[in-house]
N, C-alpha and C positions, 0 to 999 in steps of 0.2 A: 139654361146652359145647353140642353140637349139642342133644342133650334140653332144654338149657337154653332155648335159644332157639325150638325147636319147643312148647313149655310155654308163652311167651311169645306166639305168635301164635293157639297155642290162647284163651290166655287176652285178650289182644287182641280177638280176634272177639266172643266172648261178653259183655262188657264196652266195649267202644267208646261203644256208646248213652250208656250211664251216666257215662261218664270223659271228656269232652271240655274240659275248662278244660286249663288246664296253667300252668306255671309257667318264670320264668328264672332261669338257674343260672351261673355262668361256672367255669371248668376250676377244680376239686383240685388243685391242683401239690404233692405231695410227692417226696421225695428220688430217687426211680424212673421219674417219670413219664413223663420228658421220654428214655425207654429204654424202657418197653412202650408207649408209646402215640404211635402216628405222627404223631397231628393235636398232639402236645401244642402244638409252634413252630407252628401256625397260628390254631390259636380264641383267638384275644386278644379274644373278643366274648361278651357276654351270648346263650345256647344255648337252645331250645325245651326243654324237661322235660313231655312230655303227662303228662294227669292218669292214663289207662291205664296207661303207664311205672311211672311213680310207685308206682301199686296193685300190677302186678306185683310190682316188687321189693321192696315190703313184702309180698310174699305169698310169698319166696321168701327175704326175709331177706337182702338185699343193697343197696348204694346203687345208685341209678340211674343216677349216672355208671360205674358198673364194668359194667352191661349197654351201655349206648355204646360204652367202651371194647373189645370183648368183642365186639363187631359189627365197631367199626374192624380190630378183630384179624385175623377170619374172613376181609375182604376183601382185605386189604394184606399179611399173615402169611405169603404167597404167596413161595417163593424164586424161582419162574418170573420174576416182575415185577425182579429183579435184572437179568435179559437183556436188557431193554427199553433204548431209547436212556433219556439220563438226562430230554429232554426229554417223553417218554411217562412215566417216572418222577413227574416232578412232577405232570402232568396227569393221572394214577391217583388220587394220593394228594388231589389238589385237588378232583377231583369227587365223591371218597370220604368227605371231611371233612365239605364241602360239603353234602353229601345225608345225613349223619347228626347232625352237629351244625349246626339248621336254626338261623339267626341272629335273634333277637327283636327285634322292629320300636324297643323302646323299652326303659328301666329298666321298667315295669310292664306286665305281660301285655294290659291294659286297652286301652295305645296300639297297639288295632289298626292295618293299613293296608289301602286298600279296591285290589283288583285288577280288572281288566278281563278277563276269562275271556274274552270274545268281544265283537264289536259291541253286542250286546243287552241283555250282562246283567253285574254287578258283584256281589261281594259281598266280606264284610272276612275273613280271616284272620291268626290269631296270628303269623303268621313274615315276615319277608324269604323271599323267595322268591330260590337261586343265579340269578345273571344265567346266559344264557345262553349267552355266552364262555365259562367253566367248561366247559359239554358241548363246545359246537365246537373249544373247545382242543384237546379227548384226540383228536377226528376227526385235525385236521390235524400233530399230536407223534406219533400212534402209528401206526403204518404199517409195513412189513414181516414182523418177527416175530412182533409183537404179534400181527396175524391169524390165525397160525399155530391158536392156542389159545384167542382170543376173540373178541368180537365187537363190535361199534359199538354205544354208547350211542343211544337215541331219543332227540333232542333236542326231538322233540314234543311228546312223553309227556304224558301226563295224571296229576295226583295228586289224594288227598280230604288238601287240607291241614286240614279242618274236623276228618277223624281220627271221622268218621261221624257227625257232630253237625249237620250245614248239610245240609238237604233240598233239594241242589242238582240237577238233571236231566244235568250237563255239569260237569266238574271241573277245574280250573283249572289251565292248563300247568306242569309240574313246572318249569320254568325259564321265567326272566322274561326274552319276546325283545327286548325293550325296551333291557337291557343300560344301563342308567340308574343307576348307584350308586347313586341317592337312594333308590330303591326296590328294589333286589335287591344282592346282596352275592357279591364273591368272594373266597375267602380267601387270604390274602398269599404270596407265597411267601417258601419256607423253602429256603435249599441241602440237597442232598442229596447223600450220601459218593459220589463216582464208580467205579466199578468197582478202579482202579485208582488209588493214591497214593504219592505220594514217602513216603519213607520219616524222619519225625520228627527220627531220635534218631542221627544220621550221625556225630554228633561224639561224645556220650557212653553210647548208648544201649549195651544188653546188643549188639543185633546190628550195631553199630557194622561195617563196613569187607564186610559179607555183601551185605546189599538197596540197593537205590538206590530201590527203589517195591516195592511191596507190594500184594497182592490185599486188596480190602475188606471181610470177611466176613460175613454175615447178620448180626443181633446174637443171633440163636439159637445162633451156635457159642460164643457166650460166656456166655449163660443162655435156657432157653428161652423164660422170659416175653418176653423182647427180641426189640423190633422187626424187621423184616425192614430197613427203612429207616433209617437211621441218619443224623445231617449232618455234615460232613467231618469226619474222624480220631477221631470218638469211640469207635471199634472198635479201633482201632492204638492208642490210651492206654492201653487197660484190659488190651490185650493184653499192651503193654511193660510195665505195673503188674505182673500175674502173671510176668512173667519177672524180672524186677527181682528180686523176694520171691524167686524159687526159686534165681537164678544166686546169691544172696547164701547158702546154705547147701551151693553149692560149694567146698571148701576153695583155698585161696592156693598148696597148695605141691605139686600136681598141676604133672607133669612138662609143659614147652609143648606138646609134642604132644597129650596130654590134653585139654589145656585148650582148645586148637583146637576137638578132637574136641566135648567136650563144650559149647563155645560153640555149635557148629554144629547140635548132635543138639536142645540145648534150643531155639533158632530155630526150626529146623526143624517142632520141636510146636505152636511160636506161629503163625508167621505161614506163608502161603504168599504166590505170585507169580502173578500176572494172563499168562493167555494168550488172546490174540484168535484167536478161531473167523471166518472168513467163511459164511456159509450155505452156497453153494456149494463148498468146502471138505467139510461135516457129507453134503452130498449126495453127494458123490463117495468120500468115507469111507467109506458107507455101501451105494455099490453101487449107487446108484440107475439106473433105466436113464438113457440121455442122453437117449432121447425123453420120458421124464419130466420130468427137469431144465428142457430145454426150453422143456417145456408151463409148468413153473413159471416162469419166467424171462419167459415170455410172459405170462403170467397176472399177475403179483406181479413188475416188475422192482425193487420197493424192499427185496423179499423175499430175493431170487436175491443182490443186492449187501449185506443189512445184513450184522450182525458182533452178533458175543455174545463175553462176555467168561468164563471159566472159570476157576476156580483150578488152578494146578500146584502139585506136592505134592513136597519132596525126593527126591533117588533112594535106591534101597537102601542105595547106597555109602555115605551121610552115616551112618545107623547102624552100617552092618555096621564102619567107621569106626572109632565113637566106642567098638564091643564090642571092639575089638583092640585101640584103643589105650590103656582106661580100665578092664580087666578086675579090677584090682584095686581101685579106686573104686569100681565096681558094686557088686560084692560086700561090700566095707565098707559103701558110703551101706545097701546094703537089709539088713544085718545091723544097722545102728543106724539100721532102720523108717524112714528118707528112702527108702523107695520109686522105685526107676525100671525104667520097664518099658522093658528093652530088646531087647526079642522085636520084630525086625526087621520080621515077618508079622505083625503087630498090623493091625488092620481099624480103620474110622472110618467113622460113618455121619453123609454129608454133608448140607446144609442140602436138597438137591431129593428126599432121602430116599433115595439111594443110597449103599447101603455100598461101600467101596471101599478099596484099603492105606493104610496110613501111608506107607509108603516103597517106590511103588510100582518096579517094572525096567522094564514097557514100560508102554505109553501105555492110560492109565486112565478107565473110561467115569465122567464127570462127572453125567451127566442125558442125562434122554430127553427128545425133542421131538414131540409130534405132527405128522404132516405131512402132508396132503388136499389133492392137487393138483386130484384132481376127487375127485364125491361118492361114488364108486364104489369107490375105493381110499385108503385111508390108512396110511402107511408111522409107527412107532414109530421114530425116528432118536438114535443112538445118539451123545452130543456126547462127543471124548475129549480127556485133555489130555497130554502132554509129561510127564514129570518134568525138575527143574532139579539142577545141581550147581552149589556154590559155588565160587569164586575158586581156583585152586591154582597151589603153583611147582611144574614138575618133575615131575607129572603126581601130586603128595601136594599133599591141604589145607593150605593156606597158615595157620603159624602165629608168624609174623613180628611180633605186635601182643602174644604172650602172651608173661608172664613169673612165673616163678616166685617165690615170697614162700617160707621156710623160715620155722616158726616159732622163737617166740622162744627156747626150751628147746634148739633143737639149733647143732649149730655145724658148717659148710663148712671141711674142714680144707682146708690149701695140697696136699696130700701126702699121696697113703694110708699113709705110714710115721708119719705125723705123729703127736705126742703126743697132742695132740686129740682125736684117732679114737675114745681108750676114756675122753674125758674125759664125763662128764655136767654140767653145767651144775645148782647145785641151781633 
């Protein structure tokens, strides 16, 4: 993708002169979209398509909305932006959208609108130009950690919306401070899935009587094309789909302890549980000096107090579990190719790009964080999280909800002396 889009401003440069019309497009919505593509829930509006674009991706054999899309990816695709408040969330994703699908003054490219670049001087460009609220939102929603690893948008900025076609000496504010609906546009919001959510399916779902809230997982942990950003519970449905399908090729007549076990172990693979980090917290974790801390604290006090949110991941015990109490069902399901790996030490490489256990024993590094209290020193901070255990009586998993089904062919005699015992059933 990176060649891809390095090709693309090669090709941009040399070509600009030539390519300055463009055309309006409104969003592709097929089956997927609204799961790779983060702006899908906000461009409900007729899109700029520059004539450059266009020539690209006929030079490369692609449509022009999938290079858009493929941009929004680059910027948002980011698991970092997960840790942000959810109000720095939206105001990423808004200035993101914002600034790559620019909004078309009219149904035809023709209905220019004429801007005010300065005192002096006016000329017309093809777009609605982002109000300016769009920038100053992210200013005032992102604050603390945010900083940590990025930086504040220019709300002044200058663009060539002409796209190198308008022989202009001075180039016209990339945001319109006017703030005017009639003339600039900002894009709608959309909810976004919060770190943390109650858990669906309490009454009938596979992990019935386990979670009460659930951590909300990139959409990469479920395909990688998918979103970083997701809108409430569309990551927990698709999750509880894939268990659904798998707990239904567990047999019925698996002993209750079993069926515990293995209720718990397939959970376990699905979903994990939200643990809150305080920053101050990750710093003391990590050793930092207290005159450091401090200096931070002084420096950044929205830093020193925010919070990031992390997934916790079952403990050993939940497997090591399900292999003691289900050794015979292992061995069948993977002798008739149902597959289950139950190799306790199994590795998973998580959404911030860190490999880490499945079922970790002690407290497991989630992500790193950059951290520059001054320009001189910057610490690599190490965020970890807890493992969880579920519910138990009597210090064993609680299987109090499961029950055994015998199938139909065999028969529960009253009495091991019982006639029954050597009856087969045809």
């Amino acid at each position: 993708m990176i060649r891809l889009v390095y090709q693309y401003f090669v090709f941009f440069f040399l070509y600009k002169k030539a390519y300055s019309a463009g055309v309006c497009q409104t969003l592709v919505i097929k089956s997927t979209t609204s799961l790779t593509n983060p702006c899908a829930n906000v461009v409900d509006y007729p899109f700029f398509i520059s004539a450059s674009l266009t020539a690209y991706a006929n030079y490369v054999k692609v449509d022009p909305q999938y290079l858009l899309e493929q941009k929004v990816q680059s910027k948002l695709n980011d698991a970092k932006i997960r840790s942000l408040s959810l109000p720095c969330q939206q105001a990423v994703k808004s200035i993101t959208c914002a600034n790559i699908y620019l909004k078309c003054t009219g149904p035809n490219i023709v209905d220019y609108k004429t801007y005010s670049v300065d005192s002096n001087y006016t000329f017309g460009i093809q777009v609605q130009r982002p109000c300016k609220s769009v920038c100053t939102d992210m200013l005032t929603s992102c604050t603390g950690i945010f900083l940590v690893n990025n930086t504040y948008p220019n709300c002044t900025s200058r663009f060539d919306y002409s796209f190198g076609a308008a022989p202009v000496s001075k180039m016209p504010l990339l945001y319109d401070k006017s703030n005017n609906m009639t003339t600039c546009f900002k894009p709608k919001s959309a909810a976004i899935a919060p770190p943390s959510e109650p858990y669906l399916f309490k009454t009938n779902g596979v992990c019935k009587g386990l979670y009460e809230e659930v951590y909300t997982s990139p959409g990469s942990v479920i395909n990688s094309t998918y979103a970083t950003l997701q809108e409430p519970f569309v990551i927990q449905r698709l999750i509880e789909k894939k268990l659904e399908k798998a707990w239904k090729t567990v047999p019925t007549w698996l002993s209750p302890s079993c069926m515990a076990a293995t209720r718990q172990f397939f959970c376990a693979n699905g979903y994990s549980m939200a643990q809150k980090k305080f920053v101050y917290e990750v710093l003391q974790e990590n050793k930092v000096l207290p005159q450091i801390i401090g200096l931070a604290k002084l420096q950044n006090p929205s830093l020193y107090y925010d919070s990031v949110y992390v997934p916790s991941f079952a403990n050993y015990s939940v497997c090591q579990n399900f292999v003691r109490e289900c050794q015979g069902f292992i061995k069948q399901a993977n002798a008739k190719s149902m597959v289950i790996n139950s190799n306790c030490s199994v590795t998973r490489k998580l959404a911030s790009g860190v490999v880490g256990r499945s079922f970790p024993q002690t407290p497991e590094t989630i992500a790193f964080i950059r951290f520059k209290p001054i320009p001189t020193l910057t610490y690599n901070l190490r965020v970890t999280s807890t493992a969880y255990v579920f519910p138990s009586q009597n210090g064993e998993p609680s299987n109090s909800s499961e029950t055994t089904v015998c199938p139909a062919t065999f028969v529960i005699p009253d009495h091991p002396f019982d006639s029954a015992v050597s009856y087969a059933p045809p």
